[in-house]
C-alpha positions as CSV (number, residue, x, y, z in Angstrom):
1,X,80.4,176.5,67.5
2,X,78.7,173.5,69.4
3,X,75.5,174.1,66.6
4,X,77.8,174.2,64.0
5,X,79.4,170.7,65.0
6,X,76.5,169.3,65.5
7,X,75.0,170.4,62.1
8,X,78.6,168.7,60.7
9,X,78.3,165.4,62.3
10,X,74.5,165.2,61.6
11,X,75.3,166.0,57.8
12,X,78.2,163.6,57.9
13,X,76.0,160.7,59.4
14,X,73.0,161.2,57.0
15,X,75.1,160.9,54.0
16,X,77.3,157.8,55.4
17,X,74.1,155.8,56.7
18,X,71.9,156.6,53.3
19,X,75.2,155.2,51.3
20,X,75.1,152.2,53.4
21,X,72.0,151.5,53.8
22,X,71.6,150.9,50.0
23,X,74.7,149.3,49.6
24,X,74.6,146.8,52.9
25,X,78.4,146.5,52.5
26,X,79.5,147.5,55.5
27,X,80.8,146.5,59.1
28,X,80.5,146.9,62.3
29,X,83.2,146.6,65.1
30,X,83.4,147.7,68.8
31,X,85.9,147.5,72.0
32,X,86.2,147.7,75.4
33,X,89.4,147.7,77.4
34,X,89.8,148.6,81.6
35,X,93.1,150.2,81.7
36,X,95.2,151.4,84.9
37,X,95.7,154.8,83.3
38,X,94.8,157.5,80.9
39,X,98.1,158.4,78.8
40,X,98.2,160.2,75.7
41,X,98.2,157.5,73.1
42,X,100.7,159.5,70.8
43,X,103.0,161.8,73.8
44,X,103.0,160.1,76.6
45,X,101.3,162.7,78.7
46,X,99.8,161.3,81.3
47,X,96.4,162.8,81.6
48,X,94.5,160.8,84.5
49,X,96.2,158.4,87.1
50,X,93.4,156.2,88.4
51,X,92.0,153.1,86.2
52,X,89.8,154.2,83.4
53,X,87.2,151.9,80.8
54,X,88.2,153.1,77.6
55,X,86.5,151.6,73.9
56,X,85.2,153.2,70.9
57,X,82.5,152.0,68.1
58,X,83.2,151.9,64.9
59,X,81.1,151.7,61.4
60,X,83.0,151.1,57.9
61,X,82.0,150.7,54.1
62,X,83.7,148.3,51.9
63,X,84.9,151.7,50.0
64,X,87.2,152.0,52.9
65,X,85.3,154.9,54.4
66,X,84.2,154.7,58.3
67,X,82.8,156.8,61.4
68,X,83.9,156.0,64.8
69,X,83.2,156.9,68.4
70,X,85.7,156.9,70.7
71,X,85.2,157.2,74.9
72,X,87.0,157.3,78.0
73,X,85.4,157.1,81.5
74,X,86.8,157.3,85.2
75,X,85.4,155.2,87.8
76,X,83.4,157.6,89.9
77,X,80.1,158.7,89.9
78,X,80.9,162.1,88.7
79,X,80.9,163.0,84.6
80,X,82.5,165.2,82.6
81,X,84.6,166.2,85.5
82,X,88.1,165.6,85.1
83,X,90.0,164.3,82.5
84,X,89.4,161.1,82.7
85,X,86.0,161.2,81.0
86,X,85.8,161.6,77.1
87,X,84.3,161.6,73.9
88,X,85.9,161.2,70.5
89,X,84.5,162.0,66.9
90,X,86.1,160.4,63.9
91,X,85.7,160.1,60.2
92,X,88.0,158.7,57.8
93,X,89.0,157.0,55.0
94,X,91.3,153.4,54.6
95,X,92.3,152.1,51.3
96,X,95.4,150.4,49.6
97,X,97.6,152.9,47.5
98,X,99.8,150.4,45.6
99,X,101.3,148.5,47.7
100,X,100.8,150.5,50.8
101,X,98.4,150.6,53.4
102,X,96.7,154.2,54.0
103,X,94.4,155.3,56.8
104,X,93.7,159.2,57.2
105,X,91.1,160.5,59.4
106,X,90.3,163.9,61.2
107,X,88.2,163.6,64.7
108,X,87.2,166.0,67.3
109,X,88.1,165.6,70.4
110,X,85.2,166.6,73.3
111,X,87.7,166.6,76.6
112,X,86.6,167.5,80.4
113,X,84.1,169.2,80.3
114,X,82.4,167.0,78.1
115,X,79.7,168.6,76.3
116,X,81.0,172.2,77.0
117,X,82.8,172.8,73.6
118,X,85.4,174.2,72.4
119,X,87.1,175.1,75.5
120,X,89.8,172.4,76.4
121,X,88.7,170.5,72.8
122,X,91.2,169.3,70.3
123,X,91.2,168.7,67.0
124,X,93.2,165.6,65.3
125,X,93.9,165.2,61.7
126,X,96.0,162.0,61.3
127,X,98.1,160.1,58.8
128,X,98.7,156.2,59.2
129,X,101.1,154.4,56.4
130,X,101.4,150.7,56.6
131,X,104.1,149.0,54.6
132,X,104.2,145.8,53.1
133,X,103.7,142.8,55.6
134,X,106.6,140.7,55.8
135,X,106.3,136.8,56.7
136,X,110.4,135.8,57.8
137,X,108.2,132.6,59.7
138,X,105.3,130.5,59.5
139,X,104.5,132.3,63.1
140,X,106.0,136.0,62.7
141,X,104.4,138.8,60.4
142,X,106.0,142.0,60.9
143,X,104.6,145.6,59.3
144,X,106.5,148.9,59.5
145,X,105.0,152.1,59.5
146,X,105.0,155.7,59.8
147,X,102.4,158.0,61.2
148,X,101.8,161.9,61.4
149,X,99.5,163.9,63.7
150,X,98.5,167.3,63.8
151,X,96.8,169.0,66.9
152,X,95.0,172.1,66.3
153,X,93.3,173.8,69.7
154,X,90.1,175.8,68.5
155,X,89.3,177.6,71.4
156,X,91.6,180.6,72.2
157,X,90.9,180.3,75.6
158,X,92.1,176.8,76.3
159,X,95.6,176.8,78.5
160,X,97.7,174.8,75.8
161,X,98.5,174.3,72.6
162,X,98.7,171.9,69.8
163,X,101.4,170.5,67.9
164,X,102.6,167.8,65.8
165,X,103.8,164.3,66.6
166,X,105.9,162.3,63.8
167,X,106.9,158.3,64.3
168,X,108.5,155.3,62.7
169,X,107.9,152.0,63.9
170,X,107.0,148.3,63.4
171,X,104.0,146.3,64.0
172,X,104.4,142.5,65.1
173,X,102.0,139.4,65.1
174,X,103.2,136.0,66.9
175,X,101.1,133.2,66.5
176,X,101.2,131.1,69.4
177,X,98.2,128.6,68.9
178,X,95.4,128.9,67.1
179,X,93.6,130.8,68.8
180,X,96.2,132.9,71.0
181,X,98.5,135.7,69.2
182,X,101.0,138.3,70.2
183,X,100.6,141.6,68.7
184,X,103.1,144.3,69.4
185,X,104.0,147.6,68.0
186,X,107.4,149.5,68.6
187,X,108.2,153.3,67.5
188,X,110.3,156.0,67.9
189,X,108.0,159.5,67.7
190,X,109.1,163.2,67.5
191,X,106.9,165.8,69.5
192,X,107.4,169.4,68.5
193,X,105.8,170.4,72.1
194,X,102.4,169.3,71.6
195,X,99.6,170.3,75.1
196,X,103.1,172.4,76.8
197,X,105.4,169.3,76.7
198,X,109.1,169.5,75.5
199,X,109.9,169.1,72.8
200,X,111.8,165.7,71.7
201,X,111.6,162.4,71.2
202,X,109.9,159.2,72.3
203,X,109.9,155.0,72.5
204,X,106.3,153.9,72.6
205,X,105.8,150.0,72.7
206,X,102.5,148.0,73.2
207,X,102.1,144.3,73.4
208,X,98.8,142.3,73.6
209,X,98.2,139.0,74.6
210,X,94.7,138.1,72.4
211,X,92.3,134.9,72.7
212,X,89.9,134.3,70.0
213,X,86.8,133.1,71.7
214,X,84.4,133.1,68.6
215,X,84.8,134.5,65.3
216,X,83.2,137.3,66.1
217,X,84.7,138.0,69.8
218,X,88.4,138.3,71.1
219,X,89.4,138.6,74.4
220,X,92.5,140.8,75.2
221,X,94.1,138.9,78.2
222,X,96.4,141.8,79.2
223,X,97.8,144.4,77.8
224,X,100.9,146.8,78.4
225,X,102.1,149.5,76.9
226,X,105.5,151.8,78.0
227,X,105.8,155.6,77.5
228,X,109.4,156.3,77.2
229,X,110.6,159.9,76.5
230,X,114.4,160.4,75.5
231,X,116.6,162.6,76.5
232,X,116.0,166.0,79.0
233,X,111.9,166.4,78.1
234,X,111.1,166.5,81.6
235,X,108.9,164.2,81.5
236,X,108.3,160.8,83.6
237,X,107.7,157.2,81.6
238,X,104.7,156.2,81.3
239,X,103.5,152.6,82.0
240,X,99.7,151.5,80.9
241,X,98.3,148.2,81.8
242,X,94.9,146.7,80.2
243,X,92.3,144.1,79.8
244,X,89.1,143.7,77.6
245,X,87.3,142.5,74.8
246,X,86.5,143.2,71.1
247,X,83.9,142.1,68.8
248,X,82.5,142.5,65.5
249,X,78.8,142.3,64.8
């Protein structure tokens, strides 16, 4: 299994960079954010308590297709031991259908232990749809969408199962100066018992307070974003609090 990934991603990577490097219409972006916890970014399962560094790099074409590499680390000196440590492998594909705003991408998910694949591993194949951007004030953009992910586990042996996870929601831009904007996204999800959780639904929202320090570098004052399962799902909210910096090169 691990040789046959490997044989994928390097097959994958060949083709992208030898597109790219003939075409040199492509860009590159990266991010790195401290945050106080590791929560599932689509369930709200909280996977590691203690404060993690979390980023990713990305690489995209000007056809819309890209490669990115995700990670999550713990602040110890162990790796690869719990599950706070991480690596994430994405390819995928972002274009305008009409009107409409569509990202799809499948990644592979290399959980604790890193390296040791498949057991614990996931694999993600995801859906993003972005509506038209409306402008009701010189200061206020807001952009619904809708999303769908599907979690397939593909290692018999790992103690959980995957799932689907389906949400509505809106995305939010507030200019306060120049250089310093509010972006916030609110949805409502449906988990049909994704990793052993109940089934049900819940309110995610994320706010970020962003400085544009260059035109290439933006700090992310602070961050916050609330995991808030409805109804009996046995399952506590989730509250995730962050800091960092992005840049394009």
């Amino acid at each position: 299994m691990k040789t046959t990934l490997a044989l994928l991603a390097e097959l994958v990577l060949s083709a992208f960079f030898s597109y790219t490097a003939s075409a040199q219409d492509f860009t590159v972006k990266a991010q790195t954010i401290v945050r106080s916890q590791y929560v599932g970014f689509d369930d709200g399962l909280g996977l590691y308590p203690d404060p993690v560094v979390q980023g990713n790099v990305s690489l995209t074409h000007e056809s819309g297709v890209f490669i990115d590499l995700w990670y999550s680390s713990g602040f110890n000196s162990r790796w690869a031991t719990d599950w706070d440590d991480e690596l994430d492998y994405t390819v995928g594909w972002s274009e305008k259908v009409w009107s409409l705003d569509l990202t799809t991408s499948l990644s592979y998910f290399d959980n604790f232990s890193v390296g040791q694949v498949p057991y614990n591993d996931v694999i993600k194949w995801g859906v993003l749809l972005d509506f038209p951007k409306k402008e009701p004030f010189c200061w206020l953009s807001v952009t619904p969408f809708m999303s769908y992910s599907l979690y397939v586990i593909p290692d018999g042996n790992t103690p959980f199962e995957g799932g689907n996870v389906f949400a509505l929601g809106a995305k939010t831009e507030v200019v306060l100066t120049e250089k310093t904007r509010l972006t916030s996204s609110t949805s409502i999800g449906f988990d049909d018992g994704c990793f052993g959780v109940k089934e049900g639904f819940i309110l995610k929202h994320s706010s970020s307070l962003n400085r544009t320090l260059s035109p290439k570098l933006t700090w992310h004052i602070l961050e916050a974003t609330g995991y808030f399962p409805l109804g009996n799902r046995d399952m506590p909210s989730q509250m995730v609090w962050g800091s960092g910096f992005s840049w394009t090169f």
